[in-house]
C-alpha distance (Angstrom), angle and dihedral (degrees) to the residues before:
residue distance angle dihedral
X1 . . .
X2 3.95 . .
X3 3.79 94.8 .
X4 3.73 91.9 51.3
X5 4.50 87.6 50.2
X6 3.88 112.0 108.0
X7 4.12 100.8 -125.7
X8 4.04 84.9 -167.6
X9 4.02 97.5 131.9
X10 3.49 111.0 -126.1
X11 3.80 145.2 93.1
X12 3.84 119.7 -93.0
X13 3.85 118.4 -178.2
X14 3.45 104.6 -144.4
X15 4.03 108.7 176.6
X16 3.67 138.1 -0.4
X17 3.38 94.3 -138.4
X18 4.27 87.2 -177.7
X19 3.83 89.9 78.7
X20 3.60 80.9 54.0
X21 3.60 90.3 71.6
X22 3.89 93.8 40.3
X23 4.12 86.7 54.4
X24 3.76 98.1 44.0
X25 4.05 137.2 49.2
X26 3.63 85.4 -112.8
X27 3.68 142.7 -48.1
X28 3.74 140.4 -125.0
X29 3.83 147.2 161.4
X30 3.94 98.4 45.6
X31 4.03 110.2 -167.4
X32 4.14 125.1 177.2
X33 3.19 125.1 -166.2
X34 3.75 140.0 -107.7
X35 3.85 98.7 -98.5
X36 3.89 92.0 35.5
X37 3.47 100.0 -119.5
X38 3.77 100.8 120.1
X39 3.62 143.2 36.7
X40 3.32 124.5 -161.1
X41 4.03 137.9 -172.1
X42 3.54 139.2 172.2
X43 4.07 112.2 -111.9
X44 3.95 132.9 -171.7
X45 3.60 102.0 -139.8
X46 4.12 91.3 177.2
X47 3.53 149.2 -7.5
X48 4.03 110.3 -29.9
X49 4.11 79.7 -32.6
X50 4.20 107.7 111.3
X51 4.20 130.4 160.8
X52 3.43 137.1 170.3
X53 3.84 133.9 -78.4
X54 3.77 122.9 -158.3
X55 3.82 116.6 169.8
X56 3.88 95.2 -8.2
X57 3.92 88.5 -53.6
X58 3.75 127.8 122.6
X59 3.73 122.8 -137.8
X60 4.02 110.9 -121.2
X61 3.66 93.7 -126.9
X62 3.95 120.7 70.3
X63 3.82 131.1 -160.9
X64 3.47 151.7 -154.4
X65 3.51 92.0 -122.9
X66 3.98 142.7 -23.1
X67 3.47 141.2 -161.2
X68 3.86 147.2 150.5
X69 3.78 89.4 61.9
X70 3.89 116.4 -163.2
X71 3.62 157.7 151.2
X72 3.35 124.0 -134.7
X73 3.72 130.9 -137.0
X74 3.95 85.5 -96.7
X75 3.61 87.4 55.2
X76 4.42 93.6 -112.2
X77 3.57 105.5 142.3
X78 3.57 110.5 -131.7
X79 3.89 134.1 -176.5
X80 3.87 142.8 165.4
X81 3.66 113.3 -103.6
X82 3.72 140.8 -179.5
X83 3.92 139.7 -152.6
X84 3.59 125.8 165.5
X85 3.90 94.1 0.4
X86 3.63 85.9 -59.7
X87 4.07 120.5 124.8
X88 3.89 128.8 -154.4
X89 3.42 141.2 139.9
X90 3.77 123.3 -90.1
X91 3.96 118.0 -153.5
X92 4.24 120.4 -169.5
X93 3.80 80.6 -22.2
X94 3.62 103.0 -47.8
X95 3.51 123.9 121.7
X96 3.35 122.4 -133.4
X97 4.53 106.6 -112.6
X98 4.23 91.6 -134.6
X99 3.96 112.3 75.0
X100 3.60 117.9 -164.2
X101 3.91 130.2 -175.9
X102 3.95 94.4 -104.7
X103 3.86 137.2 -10.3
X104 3.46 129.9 -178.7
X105 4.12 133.9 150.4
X106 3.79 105.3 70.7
X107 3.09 119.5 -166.3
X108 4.37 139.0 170.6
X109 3.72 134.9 -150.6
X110 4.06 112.1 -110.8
X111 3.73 82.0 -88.3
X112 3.57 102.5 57.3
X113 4.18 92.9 -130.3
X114 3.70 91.5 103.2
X115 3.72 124.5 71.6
X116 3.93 122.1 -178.0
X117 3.78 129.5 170.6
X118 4.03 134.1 177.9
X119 3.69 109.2 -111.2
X120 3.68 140.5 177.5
X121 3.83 132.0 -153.8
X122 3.55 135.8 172.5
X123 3.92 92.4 3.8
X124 4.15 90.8 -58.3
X125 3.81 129.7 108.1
X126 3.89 133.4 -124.6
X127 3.74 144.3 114.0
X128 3.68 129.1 -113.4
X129 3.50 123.6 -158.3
X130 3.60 132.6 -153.8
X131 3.88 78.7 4.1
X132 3.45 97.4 -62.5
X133 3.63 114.5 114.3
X134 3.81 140.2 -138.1
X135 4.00 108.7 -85.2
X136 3.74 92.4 -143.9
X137 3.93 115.9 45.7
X138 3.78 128.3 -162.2
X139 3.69 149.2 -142.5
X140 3.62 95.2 -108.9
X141 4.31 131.4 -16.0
X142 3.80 125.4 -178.5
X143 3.29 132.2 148.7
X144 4.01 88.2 70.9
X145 3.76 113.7 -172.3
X146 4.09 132.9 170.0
X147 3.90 130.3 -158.3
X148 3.55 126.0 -107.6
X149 3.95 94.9 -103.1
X150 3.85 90.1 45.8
X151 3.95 92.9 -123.7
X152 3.96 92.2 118.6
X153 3.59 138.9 48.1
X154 4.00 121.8 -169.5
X155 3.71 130.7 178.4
X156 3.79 129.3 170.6
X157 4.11 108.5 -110.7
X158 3.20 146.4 -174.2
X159 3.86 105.5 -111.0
X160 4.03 95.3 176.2
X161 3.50 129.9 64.8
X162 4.07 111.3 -127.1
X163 3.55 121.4 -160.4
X164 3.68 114.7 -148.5
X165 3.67 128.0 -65.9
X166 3.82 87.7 -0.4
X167 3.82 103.2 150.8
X168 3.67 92.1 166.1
X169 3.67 97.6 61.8
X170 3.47 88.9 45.6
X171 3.53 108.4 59.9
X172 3.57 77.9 37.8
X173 3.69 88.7 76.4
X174 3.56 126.6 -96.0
X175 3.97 104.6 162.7
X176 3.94 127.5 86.0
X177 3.64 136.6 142.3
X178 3.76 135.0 -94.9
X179 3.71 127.3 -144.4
X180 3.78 109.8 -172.9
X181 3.68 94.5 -23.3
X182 3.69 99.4 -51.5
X183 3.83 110.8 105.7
X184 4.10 119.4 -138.5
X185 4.03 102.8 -109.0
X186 3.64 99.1 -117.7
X187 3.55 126.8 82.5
X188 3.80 129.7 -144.3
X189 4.02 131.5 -173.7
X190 3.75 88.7 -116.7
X191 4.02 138.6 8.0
X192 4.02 115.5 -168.5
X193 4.21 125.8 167.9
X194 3.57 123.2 2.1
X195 3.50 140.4 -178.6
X196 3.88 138.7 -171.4
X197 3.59 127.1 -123.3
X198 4.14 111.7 -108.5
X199 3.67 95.6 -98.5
X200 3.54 87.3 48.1
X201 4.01 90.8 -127.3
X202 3.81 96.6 121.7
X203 4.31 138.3 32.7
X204 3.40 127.0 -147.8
X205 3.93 119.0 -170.4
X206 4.04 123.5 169.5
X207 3.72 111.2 -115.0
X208 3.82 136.6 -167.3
X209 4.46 107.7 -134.8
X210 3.68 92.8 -159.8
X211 3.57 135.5 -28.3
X212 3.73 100.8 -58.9
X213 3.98 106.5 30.2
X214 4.08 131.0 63.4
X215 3.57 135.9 -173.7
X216 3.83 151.4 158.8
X217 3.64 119.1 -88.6
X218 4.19 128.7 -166.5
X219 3.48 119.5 -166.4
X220 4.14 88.8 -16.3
X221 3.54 97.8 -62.9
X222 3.99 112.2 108.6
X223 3.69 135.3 -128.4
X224 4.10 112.2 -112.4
X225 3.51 96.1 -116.4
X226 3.78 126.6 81.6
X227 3.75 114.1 -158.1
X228 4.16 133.1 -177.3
X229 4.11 89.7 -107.8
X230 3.22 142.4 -11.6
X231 3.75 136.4 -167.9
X232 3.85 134.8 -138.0
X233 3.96 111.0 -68.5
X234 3.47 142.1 -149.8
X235 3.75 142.0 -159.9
X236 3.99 131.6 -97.5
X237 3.61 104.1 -121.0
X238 4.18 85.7 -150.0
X239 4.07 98.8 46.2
X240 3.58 102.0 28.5
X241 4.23 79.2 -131.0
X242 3.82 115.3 143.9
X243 4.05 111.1 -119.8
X244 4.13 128.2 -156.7
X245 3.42 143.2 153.3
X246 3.63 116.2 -103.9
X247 3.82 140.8 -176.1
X248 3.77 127.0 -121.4
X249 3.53 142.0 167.3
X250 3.97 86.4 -12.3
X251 3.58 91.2 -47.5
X252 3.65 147.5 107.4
X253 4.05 126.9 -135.2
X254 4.02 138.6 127.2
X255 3.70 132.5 -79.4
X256 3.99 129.9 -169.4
X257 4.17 106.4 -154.7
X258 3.61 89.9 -18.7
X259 3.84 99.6 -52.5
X260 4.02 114.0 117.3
X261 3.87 110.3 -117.3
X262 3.57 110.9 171.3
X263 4.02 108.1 77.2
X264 3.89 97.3 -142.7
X265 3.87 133.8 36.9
X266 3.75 144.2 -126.4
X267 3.82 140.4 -136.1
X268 4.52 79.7 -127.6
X269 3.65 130.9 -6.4
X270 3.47 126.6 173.8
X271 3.74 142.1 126.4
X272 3.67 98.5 74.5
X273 3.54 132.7 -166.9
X274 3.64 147.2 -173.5
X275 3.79 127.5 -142.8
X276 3.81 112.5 -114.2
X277 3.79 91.3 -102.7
X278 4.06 95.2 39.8
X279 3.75 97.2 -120.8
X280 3.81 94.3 117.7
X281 3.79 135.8 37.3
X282 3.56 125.6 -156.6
X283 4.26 139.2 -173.7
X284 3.48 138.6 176.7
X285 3.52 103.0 -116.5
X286 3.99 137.3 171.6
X287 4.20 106.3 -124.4
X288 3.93 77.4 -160.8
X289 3.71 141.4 -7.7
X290 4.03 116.4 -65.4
X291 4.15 88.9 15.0
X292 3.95 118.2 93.6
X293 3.94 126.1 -169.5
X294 3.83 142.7 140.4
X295 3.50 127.2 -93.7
X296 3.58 126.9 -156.3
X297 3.93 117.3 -149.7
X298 3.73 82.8 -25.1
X299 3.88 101.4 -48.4
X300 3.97 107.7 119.7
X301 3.68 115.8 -139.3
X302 4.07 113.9 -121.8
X303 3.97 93.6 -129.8
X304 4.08 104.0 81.0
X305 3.97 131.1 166.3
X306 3.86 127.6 -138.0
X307 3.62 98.3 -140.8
X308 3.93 109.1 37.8
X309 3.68 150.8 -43.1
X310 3.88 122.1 -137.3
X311 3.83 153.2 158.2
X312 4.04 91.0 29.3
X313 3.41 108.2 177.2
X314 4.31 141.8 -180.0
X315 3.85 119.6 -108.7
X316 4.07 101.4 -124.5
X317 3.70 90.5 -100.7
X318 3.68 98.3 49.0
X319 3.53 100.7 -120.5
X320 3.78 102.3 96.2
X321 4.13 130.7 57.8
X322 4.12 116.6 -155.5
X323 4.03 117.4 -167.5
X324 3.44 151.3 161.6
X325 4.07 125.9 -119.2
X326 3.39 128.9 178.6
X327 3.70 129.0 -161.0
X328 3.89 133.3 167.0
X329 4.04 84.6 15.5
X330 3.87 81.7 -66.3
X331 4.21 119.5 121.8
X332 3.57 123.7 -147.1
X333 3.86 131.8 167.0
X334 3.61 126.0 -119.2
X335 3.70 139.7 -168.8
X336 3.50 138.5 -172.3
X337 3.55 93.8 -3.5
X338 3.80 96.0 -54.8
X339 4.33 121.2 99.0
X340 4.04 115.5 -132.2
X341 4.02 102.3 -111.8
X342 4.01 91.6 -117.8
X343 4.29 121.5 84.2
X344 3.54 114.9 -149.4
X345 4.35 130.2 -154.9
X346 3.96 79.0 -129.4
X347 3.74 141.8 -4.1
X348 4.04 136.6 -160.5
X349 3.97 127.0 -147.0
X350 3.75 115.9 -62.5
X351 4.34 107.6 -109.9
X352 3.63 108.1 -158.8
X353 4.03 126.4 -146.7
X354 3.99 109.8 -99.9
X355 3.85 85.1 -113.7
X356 3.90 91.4 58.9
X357 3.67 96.5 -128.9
X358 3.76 99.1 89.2
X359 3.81 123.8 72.6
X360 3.98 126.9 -164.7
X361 3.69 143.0 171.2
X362 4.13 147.4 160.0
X363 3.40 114.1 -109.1
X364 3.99 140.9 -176.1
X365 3.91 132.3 -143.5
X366 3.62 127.2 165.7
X367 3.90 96.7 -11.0
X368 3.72 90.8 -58.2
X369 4.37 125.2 94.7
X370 3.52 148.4 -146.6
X371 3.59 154.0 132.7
X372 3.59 135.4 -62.0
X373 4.17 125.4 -164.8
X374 3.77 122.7 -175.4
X375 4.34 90.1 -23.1
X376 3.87 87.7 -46.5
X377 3.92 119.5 116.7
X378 3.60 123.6 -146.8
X379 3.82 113.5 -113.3
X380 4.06 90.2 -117.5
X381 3.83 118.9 95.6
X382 3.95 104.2 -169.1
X383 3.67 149.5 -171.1
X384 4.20 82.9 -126.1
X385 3.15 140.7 -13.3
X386 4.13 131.9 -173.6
X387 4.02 129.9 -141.7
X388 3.58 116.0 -61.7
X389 3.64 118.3 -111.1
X390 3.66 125.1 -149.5
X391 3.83 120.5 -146.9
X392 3.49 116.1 -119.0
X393 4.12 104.8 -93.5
X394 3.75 83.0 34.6
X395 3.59 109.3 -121.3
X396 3.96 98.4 115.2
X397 3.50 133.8 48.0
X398 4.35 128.5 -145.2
X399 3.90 104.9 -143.7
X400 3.41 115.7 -176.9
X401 3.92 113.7 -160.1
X402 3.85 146.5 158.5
X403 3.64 118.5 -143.7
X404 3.64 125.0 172.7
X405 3.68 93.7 -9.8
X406 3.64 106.6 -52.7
X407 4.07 132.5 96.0
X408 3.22 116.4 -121.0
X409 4.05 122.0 -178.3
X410 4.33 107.9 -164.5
X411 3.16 138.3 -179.3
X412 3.66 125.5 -148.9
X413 3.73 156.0 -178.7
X414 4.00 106.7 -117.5
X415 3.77 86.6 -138.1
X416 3.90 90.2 63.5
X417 4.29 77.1 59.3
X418 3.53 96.0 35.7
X419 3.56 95.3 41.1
């Protein structure tokens, strides 16, 4: 939605969501959108009977209940709603026509048309999307994933029945994955995180052979190496080869379709990640045990954290790596090898500027949140505030923010952060 944003600078109140709370039995699960023109909440507006505000407006339609509140990258508001027992998705205040027992895990294609959840009915396991549902159900799914365009849904299920306490028929192989219903024809004792490939024409899912050996398979059929664990993989944008971490002679590197490509090892490595053009591969790894980092095609970086490293991600030109660390239960972001000076209660992933040189992310001390650019906070303490996003040549910054009760969507010059 950035070419649709308004880059006017200015401030615009756009709700005071406080009367909300004055209006309603109480409120919860407030979302904005990606240009900043909405906010949104779900409200109980009577007795076991709640709907959905967005900009001081109620939706029509009321429920018994809703959750999982959000807008998609079209900028549809979506949520998980239930009446009579029954659970579906609602979208803009239409209800999806196919009920199911429960549903939960939405997610959208990068363009926001598709919508997919995980659902059960009648003690079986699928997913429907765009409120269609899987025409062949199983005993159990999880691991639900969807492709980038939204055309396929996948989840790893349970495709034989298992009495209980039957070991035999376990490690006989039970597990396999499901790609729009129909289930790959070989079985495995165990199928974990999977991932499709970006045109969404093949799956890869890490699975477990028999009770000592794992691998990666793509489309069903297995890589020829067996190794002590692996973890979830993903595929090279440039080689169309499938990627995963995977355990070795006590140890933890990368492999691409089996073949080790990363020249040293790692006490843990997982999370990887490709630049957008391919030319570099990156992990979060542990260079030894109790001290977390990032490596970069295998080279560690010398800052590392003693309690974790997460939500790593590539600068859009590839030549920069944002991430969080955390040490002594405090967060802090750090780029390029080198930790911002401030500690936060919590953090959320870095977003870099289009141009790469900018880096941004929503932050929280002391119950209250704001924005942080380059190491710089923004002057604003707030009740909430959402991810900063940078206009296109990078010079201002949308921050979308809630402080004492109202909504207000601004746009600003990153100097007036940076100062």
């Amino acid at each position: 939605m950035d070419d649709s944003i308004n880059w006017d600078t200015g401030e615009k109140l756009v709700a005071d969501t406080g009367q909300w709370k004055d209006k309603f039995e109480w409120v919860e699960e407030f979302q904005a959108t990606p240009d900043g023109e909405k906010i949104a909440a779900i409200v109980k507006i009577d007795d076991m009977e709640f709907s959905v505000c967005i900009n001081g407006e109620t939706w029509e339609a009321s429920f018994d209940k809703i959750w999982h509140l959000r807008f998609g990258p079209d900028g549809r508001l979506t949520g998980l709603i239930s009446t009579e027992g029954e659970w579906t998705v609602a979208v803009d205040d239409e209800a999806w026509e196919n009920k199911f027992a429960y549903a939960w895990g939405t997610k959208f294609s990068l363009d926001g048309k598709n919508i997919a959840v995980a659902i059960q009915q009648d003690m079986k396991y699928g997913a429907a999307i765009n409120g269609e549902p899987w025409q062949t159900m199983f005993e159990n799914m999880n691991n639900f994933t969807m492709s980038s365009d939204g055309s396929k849904t996948a989840g790893a299920v349970q495709a034989v029945p298992l009495q209980q306490a039957d070991i035999f028929g376990f490690q006989e192989g039970t597990f396999t994955a499901a790609i729009d219903s129909k289930a790959w024809d070989r079985k495995f004792v165990n199928v974990w995180g999977m991932s499709f490939s970006p045109d969404g024409a093949k799956l890869a899912a890490e699975v477990r052979t028999n009770l000592y050996d794992y691998t990666i398979a793509v489309d069903g059929d297995l890589w020829a190496q067996r190794f002590d664990c692996v973890w979830e993989p993903i595929f090279n944008p440039r080689t169309g080869g499938v990627v995963a971490p995977v355990r070795t002679s006590g140890e933890w590197t990368l492999a691409e379709d089996g073949r080790i490509v990363w020249d040293r090892s790692f006490v843990q490595c997982w999370h990887q990640m490709f630049s957008p053009d391919a030319s570099k591969l990156a992990a979060i790894v542990a260079p030894k045990y109790g001290r977390w980092t990032i490596a970069i095609d295998g080279q560690p970086w010398g800052t590392t954290f003693a309690d974790m490293v997460a939500d790593a991600v590539f600068s859009p030109d590839g030549a920069r790596v944002a991430a969080l660390g955390k040490e002594d239960e405090q967060w802090t972001i750090v780029v390029d090898d080198a930790p911002w000076t401030d500690a936060y209660d919590m953090a959320w992933q870095p977003v870099f500027s289009p141009d790469s040189r900018n880096v941004g992310a929503k932050v929280e001390k002391n119950g209250r949140y704001t924005i942080v650019i380059n190491g710089r906070s923004w002057k604003c303490e707030c009740e909430a505030v959402w991810d900063p996003v940078f206009s296109p040549d990078g010079s201002k910054v949308l921050v979308r923010s809630i402080e004492a009760g109202k909504y207000f969507r601004r746009v600003l010059p990153i100097t007036e952060i940076m100062g």
